[in-house]
C-alpha positions in Angstrom: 202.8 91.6 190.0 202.5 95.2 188.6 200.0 96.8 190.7 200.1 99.7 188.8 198.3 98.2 186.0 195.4 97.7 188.3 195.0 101.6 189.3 194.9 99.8 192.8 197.6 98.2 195.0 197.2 94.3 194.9 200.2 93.8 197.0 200.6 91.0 198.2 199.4 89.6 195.3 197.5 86.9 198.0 193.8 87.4 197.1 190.1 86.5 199.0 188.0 84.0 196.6 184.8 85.1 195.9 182.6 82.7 198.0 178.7 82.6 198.3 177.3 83.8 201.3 180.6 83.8 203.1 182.8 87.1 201.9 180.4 89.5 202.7 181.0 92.8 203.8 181.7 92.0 207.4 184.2 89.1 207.0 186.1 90.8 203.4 186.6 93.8 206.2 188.0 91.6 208.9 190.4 89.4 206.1 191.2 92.9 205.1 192.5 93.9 208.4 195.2 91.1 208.6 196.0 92.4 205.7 195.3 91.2 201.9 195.6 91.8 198.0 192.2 92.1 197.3 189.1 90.8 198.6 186.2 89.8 196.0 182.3 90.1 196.7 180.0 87.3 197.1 178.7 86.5 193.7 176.2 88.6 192.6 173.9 88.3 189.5 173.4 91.4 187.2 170.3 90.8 186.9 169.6 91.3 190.8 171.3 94.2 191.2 169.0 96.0 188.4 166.2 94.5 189.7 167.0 95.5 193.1 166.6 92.0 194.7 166.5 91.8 198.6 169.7 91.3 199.9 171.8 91.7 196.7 173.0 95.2 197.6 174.4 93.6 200.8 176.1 90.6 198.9 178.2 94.0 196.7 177.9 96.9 199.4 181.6 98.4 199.5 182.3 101.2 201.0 183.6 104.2 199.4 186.6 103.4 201.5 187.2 99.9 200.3 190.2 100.1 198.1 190.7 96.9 198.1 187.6 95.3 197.0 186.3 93.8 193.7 182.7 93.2 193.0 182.1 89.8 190.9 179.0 89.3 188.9 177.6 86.7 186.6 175.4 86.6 184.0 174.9 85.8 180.3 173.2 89.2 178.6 175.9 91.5 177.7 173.9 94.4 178.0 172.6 93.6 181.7 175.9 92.8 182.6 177.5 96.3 181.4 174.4 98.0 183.0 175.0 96.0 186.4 178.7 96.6 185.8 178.0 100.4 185.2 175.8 100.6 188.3 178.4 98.9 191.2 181.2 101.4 189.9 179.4 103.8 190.5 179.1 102.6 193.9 182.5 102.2 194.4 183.9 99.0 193.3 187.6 99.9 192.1 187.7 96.4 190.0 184.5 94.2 188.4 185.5 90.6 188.5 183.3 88.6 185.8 182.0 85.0 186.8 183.1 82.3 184.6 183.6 79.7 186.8 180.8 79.2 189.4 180.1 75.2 188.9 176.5 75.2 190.8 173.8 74.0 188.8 171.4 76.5 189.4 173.7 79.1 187.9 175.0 77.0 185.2 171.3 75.9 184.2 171.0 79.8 183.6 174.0 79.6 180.8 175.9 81.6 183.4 179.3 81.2 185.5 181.1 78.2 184.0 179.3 77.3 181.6 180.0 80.4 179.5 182.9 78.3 179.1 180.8 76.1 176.5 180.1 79.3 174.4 183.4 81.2 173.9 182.2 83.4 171.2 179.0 84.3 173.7 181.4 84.7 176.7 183.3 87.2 174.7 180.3 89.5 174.2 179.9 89.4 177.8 183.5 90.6 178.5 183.9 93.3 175.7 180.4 94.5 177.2 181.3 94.8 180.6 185.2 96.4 179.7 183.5 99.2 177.3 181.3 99.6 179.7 183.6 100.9 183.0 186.4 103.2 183.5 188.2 100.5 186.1 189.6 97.5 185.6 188.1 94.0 184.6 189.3 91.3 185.7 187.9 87.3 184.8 187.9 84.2 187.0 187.1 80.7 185.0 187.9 76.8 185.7 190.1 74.6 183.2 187.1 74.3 181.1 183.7 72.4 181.4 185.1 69.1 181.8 188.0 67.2 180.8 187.2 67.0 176.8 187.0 71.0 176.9 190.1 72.4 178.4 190.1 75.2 177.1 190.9 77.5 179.7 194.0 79.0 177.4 192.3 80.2 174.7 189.8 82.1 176.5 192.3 83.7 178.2 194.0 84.7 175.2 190.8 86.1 174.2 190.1 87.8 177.2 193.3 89.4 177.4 192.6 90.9 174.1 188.8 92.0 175.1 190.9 94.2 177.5 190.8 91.5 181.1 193.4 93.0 183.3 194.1 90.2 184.9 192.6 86.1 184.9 192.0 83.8 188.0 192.0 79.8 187.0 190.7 77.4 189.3 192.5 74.5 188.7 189.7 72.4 187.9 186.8 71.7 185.2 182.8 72.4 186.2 182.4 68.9 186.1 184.6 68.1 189.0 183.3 70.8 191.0 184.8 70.7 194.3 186.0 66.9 193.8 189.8 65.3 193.6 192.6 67.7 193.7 193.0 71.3 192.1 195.6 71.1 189.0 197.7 73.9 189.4 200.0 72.7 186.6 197.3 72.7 184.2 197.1 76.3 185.2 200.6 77.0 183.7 198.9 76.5 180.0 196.5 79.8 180.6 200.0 81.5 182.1 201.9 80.4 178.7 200.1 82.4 176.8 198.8 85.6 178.1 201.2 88.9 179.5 198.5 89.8 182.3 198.7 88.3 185.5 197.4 84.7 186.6 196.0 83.8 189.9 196.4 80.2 190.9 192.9 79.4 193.1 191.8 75.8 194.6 193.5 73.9 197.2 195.0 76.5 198.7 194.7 76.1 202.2 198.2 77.3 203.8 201.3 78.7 203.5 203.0 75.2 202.1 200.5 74.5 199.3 200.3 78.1 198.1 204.0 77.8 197.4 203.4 74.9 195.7 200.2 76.2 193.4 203.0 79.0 192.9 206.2 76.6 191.4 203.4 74.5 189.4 201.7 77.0 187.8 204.3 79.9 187.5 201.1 82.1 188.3 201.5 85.4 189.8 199.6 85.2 193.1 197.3 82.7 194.7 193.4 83.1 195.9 191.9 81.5 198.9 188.9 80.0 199.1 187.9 77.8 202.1 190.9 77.5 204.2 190.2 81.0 205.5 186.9 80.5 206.8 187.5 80.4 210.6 190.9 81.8 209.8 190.8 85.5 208.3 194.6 85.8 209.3 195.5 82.8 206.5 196.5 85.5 203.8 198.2 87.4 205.9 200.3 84.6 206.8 200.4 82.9 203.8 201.5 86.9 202.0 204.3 86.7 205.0 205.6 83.4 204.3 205.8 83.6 200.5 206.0 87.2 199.4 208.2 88.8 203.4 205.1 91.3 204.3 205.4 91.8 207.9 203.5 88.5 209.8 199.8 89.0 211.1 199.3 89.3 215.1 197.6 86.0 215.5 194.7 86.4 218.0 195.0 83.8 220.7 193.0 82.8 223.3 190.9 85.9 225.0 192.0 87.6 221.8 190.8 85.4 219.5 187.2 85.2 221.3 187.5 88.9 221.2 187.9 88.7 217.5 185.6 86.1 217.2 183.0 88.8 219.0 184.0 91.5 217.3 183.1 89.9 213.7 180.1 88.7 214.8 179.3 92.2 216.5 179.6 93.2 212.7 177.4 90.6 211.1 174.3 92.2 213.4 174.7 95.7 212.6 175.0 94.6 209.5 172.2 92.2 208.3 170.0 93.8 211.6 169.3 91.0 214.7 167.2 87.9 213.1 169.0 87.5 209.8 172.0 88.6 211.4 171.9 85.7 213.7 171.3 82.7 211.2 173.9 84.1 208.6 176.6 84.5 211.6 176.5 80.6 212.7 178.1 79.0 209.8 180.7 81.5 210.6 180.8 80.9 214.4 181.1 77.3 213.5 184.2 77.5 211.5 185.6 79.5 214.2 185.0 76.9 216.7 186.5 74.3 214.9 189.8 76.5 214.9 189.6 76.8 218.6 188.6 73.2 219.1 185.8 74.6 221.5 183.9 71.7 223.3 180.5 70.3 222.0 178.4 71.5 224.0 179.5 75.0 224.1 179.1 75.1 220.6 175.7 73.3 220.5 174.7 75.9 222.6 176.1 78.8 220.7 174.5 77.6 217.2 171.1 76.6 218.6 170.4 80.2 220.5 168.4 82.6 219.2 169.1 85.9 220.7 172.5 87.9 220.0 173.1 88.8 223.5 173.3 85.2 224.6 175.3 84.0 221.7 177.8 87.2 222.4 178.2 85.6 226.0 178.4 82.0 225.4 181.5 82.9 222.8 183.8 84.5 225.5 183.9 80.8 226.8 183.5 78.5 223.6 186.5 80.8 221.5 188.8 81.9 224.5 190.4 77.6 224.7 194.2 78.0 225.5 194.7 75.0 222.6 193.2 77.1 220.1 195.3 76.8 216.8 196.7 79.3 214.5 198.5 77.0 211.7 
């Protein structure tokens, strides 16, 4: 991948999916620390952001010093989107990602996320919009189409790449299918066939062995993960090591990984303050325990307590197992 057509370094070109009410600030941070491409925001709707909806500056807050962050928004009124898009670089964000491929109904109700992908000419106001409107790069993530009698996932791209989209990120399946079957990642070759801007293969990718595979199948030029790093922020790290020779991530084990494990959540108080902070962290603390194989009723206890200080204490012993896994 050339990284310099970015204006930001994406190497390794292994990349954080943008997933709702998981990659916030807190976890894209520690993903980041393993080491990463590019971690994407939550989702966030343009509309929000103008309007100043609780907990939507959270869902894009950046950093000044996070290089290696995009913020993705969705939407379907070109002018709110190049005004959103206006107001998170100034923020910070180094790339805007543009939603074309969230399947959830309540967004896709809203003409937004994938089912832009019904109205190509409309989608391409949005783009041109949101590319005039910025001075960094724009980048587009979309499915194979709406469903399997519109595949037309190439010739949006083709499009996009000529709106200016710096680079495209498939997910190798229609709305319809949403999370369902397997990801096609040789129907993502078709939207690789015909555009000179990097591809990112996304779905199914959940280690270092399918990743490859997404990679031969589609000829893309990097991979995103999605939900095989929750509970495992080292995965891109590994996965960048195993495909692309970046130096391995230190896997925490044991007391380290509980440390970790601590540390993160730690992060997820400051952040959202104590009572939010607590319910947002369990989902989190779950998928953690599930990597640690911690016993049931450790981890009953852990997502039923209500107070920080207790949960902080309880994880030392639920995420600090000796047959903790790191695959």
């Amino acid at each position: 991948m050339n990284s310099a057509a970015f204006n930001i370094d994406l190497r390794p070109p292994v990349l954080l999916a943008p997933m709702a009410g998981i990659t916030d600030r807190p976890f894209r941070d520690l993903v980041a620390s393993f080491g990463a491409g590019l971690v994407v925001s939550e989702m966030v709707a343009s509309a929000d952001i103008l309007n100043a909806r609780p907990g939507t500056q959270e869902k894009a807050e950046l950093g000044l010093s996070a290089e290696g962050t995009a913020v993705q928004l969705a939407g379907r009124e070109p002018g709110l989107m190049a005004e959103a898009a206006r107001m998170v670089e100034g923020q910070g964000a180094r790339i805007i990602d543009i939603n074309m491929g969230c399947p959830a109904k309540k967004v896709t109700q809203g003409y937004s996320g994938s089912a832009l992908m019904r109205t190509p000419d409309h989608a391409m106001t949005l783009v041109e919009a949101v590319v005039k409107a910025v001075n960094i790069p724009v980048t587009l993530k979309t499915r194979l189409g709406w469903d399997d009698a519109m595949l037309n996932a190439p010739q949006i791209a083709r499009r996009a790449e000529e709106a200016g989209i710096r680079m495209l990120t498939i997910h190798g399946r229609t709305r319809c299918q949403f999370y369902k079957g397997h990801a096609d990642w040789a129907a993502i070759a078709g939207v690789k066939s015909v555009v000179s801007i990097p591809v990112i293969a996304n779905g199914d990718i959940l280690c270092s062995a399918t990743a490859m595979e997404a990679l031969r199948l589609s000829g893309a030029d990097g991979v995103m993960i999605g939900r095989g790093a929750r509970g495992k922020p080292w995965l891109l790290a590994q996965i960048a090591h195993d495909v692309y020779g970046t130096p391995a991530p230190v896997v925490p084990m044991g007391g380290d990984f509980a440390d970790m494990v601590r540390s993160h959540y730690a992060a997820m108080i400051r952040f959202y303050g104590h009572d939010l902070g607590v319910r947002v962290a369990r989902k989190h603390l779950g998928w953690y325990m599930d990597t640690c194989s911690a016993p049931k009723d450790i981890r009953k206890a852990v997502l039923t307590a209500q107070d920080a200080v207790t949960v902080d204490g309880l994880l030392a012993q639920a995420c600090a197992w000796p047959d903790q896994v790191a695959a």
